[in-house]
C-alpha positions in Angstrom: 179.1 -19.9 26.3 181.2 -21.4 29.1 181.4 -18.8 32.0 184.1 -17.3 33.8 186.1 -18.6 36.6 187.1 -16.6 39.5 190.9 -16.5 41.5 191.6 -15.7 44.4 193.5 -12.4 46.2 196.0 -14.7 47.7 199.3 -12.7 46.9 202.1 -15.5 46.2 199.4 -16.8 43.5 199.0 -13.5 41.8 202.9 -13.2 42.2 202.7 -15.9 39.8 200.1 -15.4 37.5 201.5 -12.1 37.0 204.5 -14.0 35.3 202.1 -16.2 33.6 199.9 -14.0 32.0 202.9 -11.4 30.9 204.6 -14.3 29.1 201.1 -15.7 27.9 200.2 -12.4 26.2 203.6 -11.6 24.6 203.3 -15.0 22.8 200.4 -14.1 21.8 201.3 -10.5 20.2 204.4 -12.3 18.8 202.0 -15.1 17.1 200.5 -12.2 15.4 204.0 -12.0 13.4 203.7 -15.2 11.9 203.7 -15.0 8.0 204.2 -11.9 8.3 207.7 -10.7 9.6 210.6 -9.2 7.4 212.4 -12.5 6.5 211.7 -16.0 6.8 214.1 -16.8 9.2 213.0 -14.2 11.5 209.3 -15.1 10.9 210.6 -18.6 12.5 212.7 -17.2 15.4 209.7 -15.3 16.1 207.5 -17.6 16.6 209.9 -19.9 18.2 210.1 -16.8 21.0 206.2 -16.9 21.2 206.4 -20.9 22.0 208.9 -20.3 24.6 206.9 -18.1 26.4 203.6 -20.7 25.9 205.4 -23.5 27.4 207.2 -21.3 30.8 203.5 -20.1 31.0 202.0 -23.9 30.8 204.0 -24.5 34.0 203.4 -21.0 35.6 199.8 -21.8 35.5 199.9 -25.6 36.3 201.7 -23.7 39.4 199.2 -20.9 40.0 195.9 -23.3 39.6 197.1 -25.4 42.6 197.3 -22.4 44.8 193.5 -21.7 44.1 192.0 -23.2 47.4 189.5 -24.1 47.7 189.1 -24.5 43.8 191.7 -25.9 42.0 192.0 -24.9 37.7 194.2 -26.5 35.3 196.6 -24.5 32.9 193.5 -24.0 30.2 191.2 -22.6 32.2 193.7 -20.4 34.3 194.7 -19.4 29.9 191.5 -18.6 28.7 188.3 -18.7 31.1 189.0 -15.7 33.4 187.7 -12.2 32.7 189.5 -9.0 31.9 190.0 -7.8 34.9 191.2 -10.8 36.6 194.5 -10.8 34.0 197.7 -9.5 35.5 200.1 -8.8 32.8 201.9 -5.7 32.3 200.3 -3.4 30.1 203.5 -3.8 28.4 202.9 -6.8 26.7 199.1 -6.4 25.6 199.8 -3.1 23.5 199.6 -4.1 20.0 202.3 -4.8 17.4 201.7 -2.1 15.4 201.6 2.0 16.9 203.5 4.0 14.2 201.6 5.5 11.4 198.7 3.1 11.4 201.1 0.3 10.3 199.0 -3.3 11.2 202.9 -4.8 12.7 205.8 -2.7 13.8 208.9 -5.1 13.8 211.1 -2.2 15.6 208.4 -2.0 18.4 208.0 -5.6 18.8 211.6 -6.5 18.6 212.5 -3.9 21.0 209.6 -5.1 23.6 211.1 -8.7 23.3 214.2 -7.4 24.3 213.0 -5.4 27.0 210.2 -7.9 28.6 213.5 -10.2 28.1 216.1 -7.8 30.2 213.5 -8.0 33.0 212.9 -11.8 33.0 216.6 -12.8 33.0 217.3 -11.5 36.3 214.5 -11.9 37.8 214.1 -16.0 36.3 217.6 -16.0 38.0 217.0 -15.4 41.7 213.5 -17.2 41.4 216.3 -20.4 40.9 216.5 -20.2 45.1 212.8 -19.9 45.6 211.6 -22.1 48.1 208.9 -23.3 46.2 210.6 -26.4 44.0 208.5 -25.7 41.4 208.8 -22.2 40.5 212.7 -22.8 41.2 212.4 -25.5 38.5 210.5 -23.4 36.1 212.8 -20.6 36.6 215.7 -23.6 35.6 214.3 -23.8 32.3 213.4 -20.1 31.8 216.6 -18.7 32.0 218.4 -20.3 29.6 215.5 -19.2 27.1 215.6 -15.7 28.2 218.8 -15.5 27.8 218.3 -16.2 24.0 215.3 -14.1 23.9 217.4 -10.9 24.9 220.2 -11.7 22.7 218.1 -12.3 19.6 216.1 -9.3 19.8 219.2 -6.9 21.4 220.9 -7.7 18.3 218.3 -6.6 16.2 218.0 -3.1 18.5 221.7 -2.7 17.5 221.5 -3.3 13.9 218.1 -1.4 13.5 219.2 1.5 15.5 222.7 1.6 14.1 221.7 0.7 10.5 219.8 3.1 8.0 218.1 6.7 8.8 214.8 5.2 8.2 215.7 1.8 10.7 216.9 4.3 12.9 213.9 6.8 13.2 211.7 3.4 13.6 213.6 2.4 16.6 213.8 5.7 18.2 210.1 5.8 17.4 209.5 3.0 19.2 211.6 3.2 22.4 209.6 6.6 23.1 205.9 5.0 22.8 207.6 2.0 25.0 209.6 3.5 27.4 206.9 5.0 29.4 205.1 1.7 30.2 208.4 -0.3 31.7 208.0 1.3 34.9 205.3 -1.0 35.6 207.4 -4.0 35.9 210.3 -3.0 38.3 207.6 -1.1 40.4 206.8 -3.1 44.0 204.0 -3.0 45.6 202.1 -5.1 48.6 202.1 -8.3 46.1 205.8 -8.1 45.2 206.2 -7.7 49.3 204.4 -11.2 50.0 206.5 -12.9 47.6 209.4 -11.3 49.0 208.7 -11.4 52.3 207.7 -15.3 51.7 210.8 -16.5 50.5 208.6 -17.2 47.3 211.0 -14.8 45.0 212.4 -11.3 44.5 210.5 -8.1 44.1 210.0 -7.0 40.6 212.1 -3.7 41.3 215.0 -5.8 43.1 216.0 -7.1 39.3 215.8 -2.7 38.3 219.5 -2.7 38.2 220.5 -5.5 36.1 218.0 -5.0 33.8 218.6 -1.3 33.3 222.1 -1.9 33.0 221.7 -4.8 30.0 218.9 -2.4 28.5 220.9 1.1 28.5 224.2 -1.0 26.8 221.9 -1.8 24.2 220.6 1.4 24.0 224.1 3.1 23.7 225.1 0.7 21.4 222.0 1.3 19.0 222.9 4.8 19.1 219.6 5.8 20.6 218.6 8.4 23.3 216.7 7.4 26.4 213.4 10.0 26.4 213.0 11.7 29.6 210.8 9.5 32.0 207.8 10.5 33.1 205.1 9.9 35.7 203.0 7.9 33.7 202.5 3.9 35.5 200.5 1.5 33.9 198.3 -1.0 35.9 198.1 -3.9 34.2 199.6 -5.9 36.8 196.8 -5.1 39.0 194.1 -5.9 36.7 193.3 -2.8 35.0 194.3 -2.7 31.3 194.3 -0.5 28.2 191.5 -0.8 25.7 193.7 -3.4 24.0 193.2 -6.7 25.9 189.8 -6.8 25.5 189.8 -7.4 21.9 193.0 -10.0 22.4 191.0 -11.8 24.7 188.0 -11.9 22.5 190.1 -13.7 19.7 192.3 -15.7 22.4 189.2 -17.4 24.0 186.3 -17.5 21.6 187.1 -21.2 20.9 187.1 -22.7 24.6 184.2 -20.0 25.6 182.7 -21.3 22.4 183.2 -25.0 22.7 183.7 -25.7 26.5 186.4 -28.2 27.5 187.4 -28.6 23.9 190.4 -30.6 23.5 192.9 -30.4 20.3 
């Protein structure tokens, strides 16, 4: 069984695994869709989403690994070899697909997380464009303009879900209460989102709070939902500490390169 590696507390890298592993994770709930979503074209669009987010990942780690002094780690190993604790995606992201009456996949919960996760990443892809590192500024390029889709897609299908049938409705309502709660995770700042800040590497996550509440709540009005009263509930993903979820999506994620060390395809 290949062991673990280990990464460092160096804030600008964790700035930037914490994109990579948020975006790593949702493609991996959303791959969960395929075969299995409520029409074949969305089944494609889908997974076409969940490849985006692979390939701005790919770079976010080829980014991350070379910040890793003394030891260096290429994109698989950053993907698959670390342990639990050392993944810093929002909590957001890991939750699984299906939460309403013990269905396996919930398309109104994962749409409307696609377009949420996609509302934050917009804005935030935007002002990482003047980064001074060239890289991230490049990746951030490329990002946007897939973002951009992602949030338009899956807002669309908030509309037409929320503003469609009593049942479509109810599902979507559903859903934004059991989601809501965990979204103040991303546009909270803490020492990390300082560093970056501070750096010149790119924004805090809360700097991008008003545009994406502003793209989120025109949705929302327009899907004809109500916004649940906020609470103090703050997930910690992004420092590491995760629900009871991730361990068993990292158990299926990385039994084959735990299982078969430096296994290429």
């Amino acid at each position: 069984m290949q062991a673990s590696i280990s990464i460092s507390a160096e804030p600008q890298q964790r700035y930037v695994l914490r994109l990579a592993d948020t975006c790593l994770i949702l493609a991996q709930r959303l791959g969960e869709w395929c075969g299995h979503a409520p029409a074949l074209e969305e089944d494609i669009a889908m997974t076409n989403i969940a490849l985006d987010l692979i390939g701005q990942s790919r770079l976010l780690y080829t980014l991350a690994g070379k910040m890793n002094k003394p030891n260096q780690y290429n994109e698989d190993q950053l993907a698959f070899l670390r342990d639990e604790h050392d993944y810093l995606n929002f909590t957001l992201v890991e939750l699984p697909n299906g939460i309403r009456k013990g269905l396996t996949n919930n398309f109104a919960f994962s749409i409307l997380r696609v377009f949420v996760v996609a509302s934050f990443l917009k804005p935030l892809w935007q002002r990482l464009q003047t980064s001074n590192n060239p890289d991230l500024a490049a990746v951030a390029g490329k990002a946007l303009k897939e973002s951009r889709y992602h949030q338009q897609h899956a807002g669309d299908w908030v509309v037409r879900l929320g503003d469609g049938t009593d049942e479509s409705k109810q599902r979507m309502q559903d859903a934004l209460n059991q989601l809501l709660p965990y979204t103040t995770e991303m546009l909270t700042n803490d020492a990390v989102d300082d560093a970056a800040h501070d750096s010149g590497l790119g924004p805090r996550f809360g700097d991008v709070k008003t545009e994406c509440l502003a793209d989120v709540n025109a949705v929302l009005t327009a899907a004809t939902l109500q916004t649940p009263k906020a609470t103090a509930f703050v997930s910690t993903g992004k420092t590491g500490r995760h629900s009871e979820h991730m361990g068993l999506l990292l158990t299926d994620m990385q039994y084959l390169q735990r299982s078969f060390p430096g296994g290429v395809w």
